[in-house]
C-alpha positions in Angstrom: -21.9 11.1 3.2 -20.0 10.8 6.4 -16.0 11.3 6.5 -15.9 8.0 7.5 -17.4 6.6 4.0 -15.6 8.4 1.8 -12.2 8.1 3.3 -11.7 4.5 1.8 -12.7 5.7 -2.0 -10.0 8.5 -1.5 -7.3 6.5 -0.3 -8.0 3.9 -3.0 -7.7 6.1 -5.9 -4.8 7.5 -4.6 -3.2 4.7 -4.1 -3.7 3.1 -7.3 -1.4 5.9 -8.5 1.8 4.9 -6.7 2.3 1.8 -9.6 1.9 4.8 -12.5 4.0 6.8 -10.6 7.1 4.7 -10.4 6.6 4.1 -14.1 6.3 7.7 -14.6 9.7 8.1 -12.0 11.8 4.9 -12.3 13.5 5.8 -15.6 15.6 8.8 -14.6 16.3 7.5 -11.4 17.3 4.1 -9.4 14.7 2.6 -7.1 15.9 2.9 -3.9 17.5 6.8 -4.2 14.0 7.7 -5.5 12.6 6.2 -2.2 15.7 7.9 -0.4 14.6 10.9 -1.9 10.7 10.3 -1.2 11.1 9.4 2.1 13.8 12.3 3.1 10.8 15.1 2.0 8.1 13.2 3.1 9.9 13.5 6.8 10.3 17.0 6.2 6.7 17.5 5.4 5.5 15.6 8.6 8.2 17.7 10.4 6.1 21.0 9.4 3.0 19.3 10.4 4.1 18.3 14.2 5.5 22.0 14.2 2.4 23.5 13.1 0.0 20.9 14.8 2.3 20.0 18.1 1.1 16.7 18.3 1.4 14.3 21.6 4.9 12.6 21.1 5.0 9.0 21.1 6.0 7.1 24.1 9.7 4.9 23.6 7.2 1.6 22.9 5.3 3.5 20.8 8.0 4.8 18.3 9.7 0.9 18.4 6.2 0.2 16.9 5.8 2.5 14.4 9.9 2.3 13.7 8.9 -1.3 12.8 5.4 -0.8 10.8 7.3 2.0 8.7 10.2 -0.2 8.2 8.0 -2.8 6.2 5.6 -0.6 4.7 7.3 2.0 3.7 10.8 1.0 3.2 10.7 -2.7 3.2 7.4 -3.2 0.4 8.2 -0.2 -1.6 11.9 -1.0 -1.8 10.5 -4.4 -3.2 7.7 -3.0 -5.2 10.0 -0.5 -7.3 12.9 -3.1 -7.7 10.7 -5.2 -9.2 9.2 -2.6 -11.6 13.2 -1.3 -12.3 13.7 -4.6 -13.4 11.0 -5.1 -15.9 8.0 -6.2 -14.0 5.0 -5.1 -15.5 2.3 -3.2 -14.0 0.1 -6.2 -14.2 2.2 -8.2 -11.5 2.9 -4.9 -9.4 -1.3 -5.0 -9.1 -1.4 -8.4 -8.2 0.7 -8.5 -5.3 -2.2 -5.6 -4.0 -4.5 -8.3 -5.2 -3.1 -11.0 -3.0 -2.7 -9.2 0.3 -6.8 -8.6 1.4 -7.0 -12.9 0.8 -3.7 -13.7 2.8 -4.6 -10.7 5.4 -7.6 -12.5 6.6 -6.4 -15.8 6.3 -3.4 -14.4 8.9 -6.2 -12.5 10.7 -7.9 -16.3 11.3 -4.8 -17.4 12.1 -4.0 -15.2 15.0 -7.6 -15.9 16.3 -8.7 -11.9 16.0 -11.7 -12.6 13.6 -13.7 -14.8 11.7 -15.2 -14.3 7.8 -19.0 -14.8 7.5 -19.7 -16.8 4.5 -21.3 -14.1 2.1 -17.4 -12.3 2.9 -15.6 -15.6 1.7 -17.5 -15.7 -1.3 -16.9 -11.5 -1.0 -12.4 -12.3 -0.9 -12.9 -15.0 -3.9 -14.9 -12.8 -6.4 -12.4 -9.9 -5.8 -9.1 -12.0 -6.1 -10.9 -13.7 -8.9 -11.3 -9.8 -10.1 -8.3 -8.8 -9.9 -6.7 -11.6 -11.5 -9.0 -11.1 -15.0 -8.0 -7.1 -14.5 -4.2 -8.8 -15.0 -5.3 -11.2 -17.4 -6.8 -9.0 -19.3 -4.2 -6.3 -19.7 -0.2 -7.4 -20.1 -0.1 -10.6 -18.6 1.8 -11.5 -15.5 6.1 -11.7 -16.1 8.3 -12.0 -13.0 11.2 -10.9 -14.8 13.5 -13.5 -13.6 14.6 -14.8 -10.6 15.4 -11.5 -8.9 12.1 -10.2 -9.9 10.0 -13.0 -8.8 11.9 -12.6 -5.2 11.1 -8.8 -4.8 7.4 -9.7 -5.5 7.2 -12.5 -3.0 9.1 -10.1 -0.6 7.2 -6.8 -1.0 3.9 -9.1 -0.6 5.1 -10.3 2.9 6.3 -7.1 3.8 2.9 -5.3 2.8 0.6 -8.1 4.6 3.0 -8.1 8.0 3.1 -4.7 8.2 -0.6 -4.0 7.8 -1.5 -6.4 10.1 1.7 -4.9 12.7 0.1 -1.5 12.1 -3.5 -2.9 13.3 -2.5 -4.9 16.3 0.2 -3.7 17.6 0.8 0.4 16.0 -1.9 1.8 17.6 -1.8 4.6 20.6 0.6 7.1 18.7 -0.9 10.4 17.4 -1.3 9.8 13.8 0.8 12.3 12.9 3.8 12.0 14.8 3.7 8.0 14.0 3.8 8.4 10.9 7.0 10.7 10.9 8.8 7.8 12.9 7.7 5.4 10.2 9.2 7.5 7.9 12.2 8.2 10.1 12.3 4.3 9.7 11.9 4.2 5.7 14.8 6.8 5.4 17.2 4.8 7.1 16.1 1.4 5.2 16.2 3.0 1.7 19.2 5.1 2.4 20.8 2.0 3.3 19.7 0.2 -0.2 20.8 3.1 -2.2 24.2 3.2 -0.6 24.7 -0.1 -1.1 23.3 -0.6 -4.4 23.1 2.4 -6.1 26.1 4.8 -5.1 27.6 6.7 -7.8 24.7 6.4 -10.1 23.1 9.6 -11.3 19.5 11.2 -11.4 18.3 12.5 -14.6 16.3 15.5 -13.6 12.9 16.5 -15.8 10.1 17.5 -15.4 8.3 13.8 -15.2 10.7 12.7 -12.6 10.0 15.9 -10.8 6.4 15.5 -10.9 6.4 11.8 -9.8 8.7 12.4 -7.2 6.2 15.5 -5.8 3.0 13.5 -6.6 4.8 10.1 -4.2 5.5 12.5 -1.7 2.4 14.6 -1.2 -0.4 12.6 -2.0 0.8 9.1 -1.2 3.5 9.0 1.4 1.5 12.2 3.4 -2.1 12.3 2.7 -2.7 8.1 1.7 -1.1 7.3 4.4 -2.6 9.5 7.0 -5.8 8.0 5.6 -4.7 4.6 5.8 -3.9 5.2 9.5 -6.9 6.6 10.6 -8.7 3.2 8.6 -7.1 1.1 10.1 -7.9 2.8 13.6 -11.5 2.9 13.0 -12.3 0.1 11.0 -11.8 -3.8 10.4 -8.0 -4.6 9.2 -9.6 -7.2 6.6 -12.4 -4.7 5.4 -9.8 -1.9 4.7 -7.3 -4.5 3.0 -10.4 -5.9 0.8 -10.7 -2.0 -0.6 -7.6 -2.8 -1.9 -8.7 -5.3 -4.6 -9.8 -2.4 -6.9 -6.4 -1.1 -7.0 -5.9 -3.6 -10.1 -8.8 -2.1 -11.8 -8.5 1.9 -11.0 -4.4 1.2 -12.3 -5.2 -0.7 -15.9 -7.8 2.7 -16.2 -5.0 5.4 -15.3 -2.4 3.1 -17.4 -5.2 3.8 -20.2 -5.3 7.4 -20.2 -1.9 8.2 -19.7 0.1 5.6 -21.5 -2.6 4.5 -23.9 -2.9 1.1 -22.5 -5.9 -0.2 -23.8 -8.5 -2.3 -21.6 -10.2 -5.4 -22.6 -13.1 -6.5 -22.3 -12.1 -9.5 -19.5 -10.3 -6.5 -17.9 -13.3 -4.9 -17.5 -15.1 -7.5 -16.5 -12.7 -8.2 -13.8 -13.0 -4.3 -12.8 -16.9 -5.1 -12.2 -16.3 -8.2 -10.7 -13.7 -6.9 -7.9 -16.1 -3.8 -7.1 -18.7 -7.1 -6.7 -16.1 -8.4 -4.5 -15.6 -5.5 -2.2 -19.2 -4.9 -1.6 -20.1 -8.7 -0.4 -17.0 -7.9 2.0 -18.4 -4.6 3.3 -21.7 -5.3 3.2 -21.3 -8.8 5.2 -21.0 -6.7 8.6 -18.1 -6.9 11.0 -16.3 -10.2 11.1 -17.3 -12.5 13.6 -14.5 -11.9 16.0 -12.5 -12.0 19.6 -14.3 -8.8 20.1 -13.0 -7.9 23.6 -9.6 -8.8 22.7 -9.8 -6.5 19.4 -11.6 -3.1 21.2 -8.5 -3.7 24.2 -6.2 -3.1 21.2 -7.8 -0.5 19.6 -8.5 1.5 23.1 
């Protein structure tokens, strides 16, 4: 199997681990100085890498881009994401806001006029948000957790969708390395900012969980899932890499099972089958119909 193929898988899987994660974190620490705190190392990590690497420095457009992508992905969706979970959203709602994004994705993709969905795909997009949503079912239900709660999930799904699609169109060009330490340079700023304004004076309770979710966030998603994430969004379809994301649902309600003993049920499962159902029609369907010579401009 080609890099290329199992790339996706990877990034999934790891991704599915940022919701367990910030359950694993969020208790000894407030939201936004844990993504202070991610986002300070993470910099230093990519710091090591353009040191070790010496990478071709973005031009001034080029870091405006990536300040921008990083400011909604990283700081703006995750600042949303674990806000919502600090305030009692469960892990079921957290998943479907990943749900949601591959369906409005290509409905914006359609929108700007950069592609078109066969049919097969269509019916691809409905079976895995219809997947995703027994995955939810099927587990704790859906709570937004109040008023506050319910904005942070509307927010962080925005934020997520706009800044995928920013990173697509308009991110590309920049070594992947040295963009992503400008998003990140981005993602300190906006979650410092939060956690001065919000969360100043409040204390972290060090252990060894919170030390371990913060290392986990930091190595294997804000360095290596992202790195992946950039280099599938260069290469591929921004609609088939957001529809990879409708197993997220499913791989979380499994890791929820074997680390918190949350047990799946049988529509749970179902929905599991039914989003991997989902992604293949997607994948399998070919590339979109689409403004192809306005798309491979962008990505050269």
């Amino acid at each position: 199997m080609r890099a290329s193929q199992w790339i996706p898988w990877v990034f999934v899987v790891l991704w599915s681990t940022g919701f367990t994660g910030a359950k694993l974190g969020l208790p000894y620490c407030g939201p936004f100085t844990f993504l202070a705190m991610r986002m300070g190392l993470t910099l230093l990590c990519f710091a090591g890498l353009i040191a070790a690497l010496r990478p071709a420095w973005p031009t001034a457009a080029q870091m405006r881009s990536q300040w921008i992508s990083g400011g909604m992905l990283h700081g703006g969706y995750l600042g949303c994401l674990f806000a919502a979970i600090k305030l009692g959203v469960p892990a079921g709602l957290a998943a479907l806001i990943m749900g949601l994004q591959p369906l409005l994705t290509a409905l914006l993709s359609m929108a700007l006029g950069e592609q078109r969905f066969r049919p097969r795909q269509w019916l691809g997009m409905a079976l895995g948000l219809a997947g995703a949503s027994l995955v939810i079912a099927g587990s704790k239900g859906v709570s937004f957790g109040g008023g506050a709660g319910a904005a942070f999930v509307i927010g962080g799904l925005v934020l997520i969708t706009g800044g995928t699609l920013f990173q697509k169109y308009r991110g590309g060009g920049a070594n992947p390395i040295a963009g992503a330490f400008h998003q990140y340079l981005s993602a300190f700023a906006v979650t410092g900012i939060l956690a001065l304004l919000f969360e100043r004076g409040q204390t972290v309770a060090w252990s060894g969980p919170f030390v371990f979710a913060l290392a986990w966030s930091v190595l294997m998603l804000s360095v290596l899932a992202i790195l992946l994430l950039m280099r599938m969004l260069r290469e591929g379809d921004v609609s088939q890499v957001a529809a990879y994301l409708y197993l997220v649902p499913g791989l979380t309600a499994v890791q929820a099972w074997l680390l918190f003993d949350e047990r799946l049920s049988a529509l749970a499962m179902g929905g599991i089958v039914l989003a991997a159902a989902g992604v293949a029609l997607v994948l399998r369907g070919g590339k979109p119909r689409a403004a192809a010579e306005r798309i491979d401009s962008i990505k050269g």
